[in-house]
C-alpha positions in Angstrom: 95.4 86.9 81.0 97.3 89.7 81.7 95.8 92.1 84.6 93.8 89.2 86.3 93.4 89.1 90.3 95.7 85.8 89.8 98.5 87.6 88.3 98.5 90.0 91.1 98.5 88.2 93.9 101.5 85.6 92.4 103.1 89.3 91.8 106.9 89.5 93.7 105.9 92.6 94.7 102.8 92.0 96.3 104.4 89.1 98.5 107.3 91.5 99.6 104.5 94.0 100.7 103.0 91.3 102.5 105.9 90.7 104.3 107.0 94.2 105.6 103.4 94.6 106.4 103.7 91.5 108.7 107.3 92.6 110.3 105.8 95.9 111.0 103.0 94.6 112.6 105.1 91.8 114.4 107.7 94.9 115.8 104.4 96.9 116.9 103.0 94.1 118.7 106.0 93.2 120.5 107.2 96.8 121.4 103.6 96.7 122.7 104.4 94.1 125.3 108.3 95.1 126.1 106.2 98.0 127.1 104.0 96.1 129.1 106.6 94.5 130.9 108.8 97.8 131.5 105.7 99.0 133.3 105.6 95.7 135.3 109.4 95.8 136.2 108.9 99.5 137.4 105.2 98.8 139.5 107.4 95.5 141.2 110.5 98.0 142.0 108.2 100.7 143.5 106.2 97.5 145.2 102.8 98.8 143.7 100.5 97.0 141.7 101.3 96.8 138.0 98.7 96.8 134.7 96.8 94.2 135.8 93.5 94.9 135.0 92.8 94.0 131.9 92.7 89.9 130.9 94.8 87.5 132.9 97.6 88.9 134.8 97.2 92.4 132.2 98.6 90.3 128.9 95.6 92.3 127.0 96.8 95.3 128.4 98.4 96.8 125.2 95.0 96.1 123.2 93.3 97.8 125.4 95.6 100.9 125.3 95.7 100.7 121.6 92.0 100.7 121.1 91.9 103.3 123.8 94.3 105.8 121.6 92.6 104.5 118.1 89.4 105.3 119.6 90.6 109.2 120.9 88.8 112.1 119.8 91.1 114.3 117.4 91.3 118.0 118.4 92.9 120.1 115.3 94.2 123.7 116.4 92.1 126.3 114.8 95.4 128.1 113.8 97.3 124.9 112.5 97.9 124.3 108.8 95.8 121.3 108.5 97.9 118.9 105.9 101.2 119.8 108.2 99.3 118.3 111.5 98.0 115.6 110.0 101.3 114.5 108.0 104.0 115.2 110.1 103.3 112.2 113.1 103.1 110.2 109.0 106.4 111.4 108.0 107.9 110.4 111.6 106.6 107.0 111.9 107.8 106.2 108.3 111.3 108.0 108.7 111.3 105.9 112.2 110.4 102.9 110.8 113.2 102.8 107.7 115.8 104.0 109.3 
């Protein structure tokens, strides 16, 4: 039964993936928020009105910036090397994330 859908998922391997995919997602998520809250701290020290707008008290703030950036049109330079602009931002975030 070697090769089956079974065999892969009880696969070491696959469970470790699974698991950096959660922590990643878990440190995105919460540098999300720690971000929402510096901008809170900041809008409370200059006495203005903080991200409030979206959801109660602006907890769905950082969705709504993420969708907003996910949903962002894409503008490639005419003169850029195309493979170069797309995988550099890659190669940061990946460097960034191991180190």
């Amino acid at each position: 039964m070697k090769g089956t859908i079974q065999n892969f998922f009880f696969n070491p391997l696959f469970f470790l993936g699974v698991l950096i995919l959660i922590k990643i997602v878990l440190v995105l998520v919460a540098v999300a928020y720690f971000t929402l809250a510096e901008r809170k701290i900041m809008a409370a020290i200059q006495r203005r009105k903080g991200p409030n707008v979206v959801g109660f008290l602006g907890l769905l703030q950082p969705l709504a910036d993420g969708l907003k950036l996910i949903c962002k049109e894409i503008v490639f330079p005419s003169s850029a090397n195309f493979r170069i602009f797309l995988f550099a931002p890659l190669l940061v975030i990946v460097l960034s994330l191991t180190s």
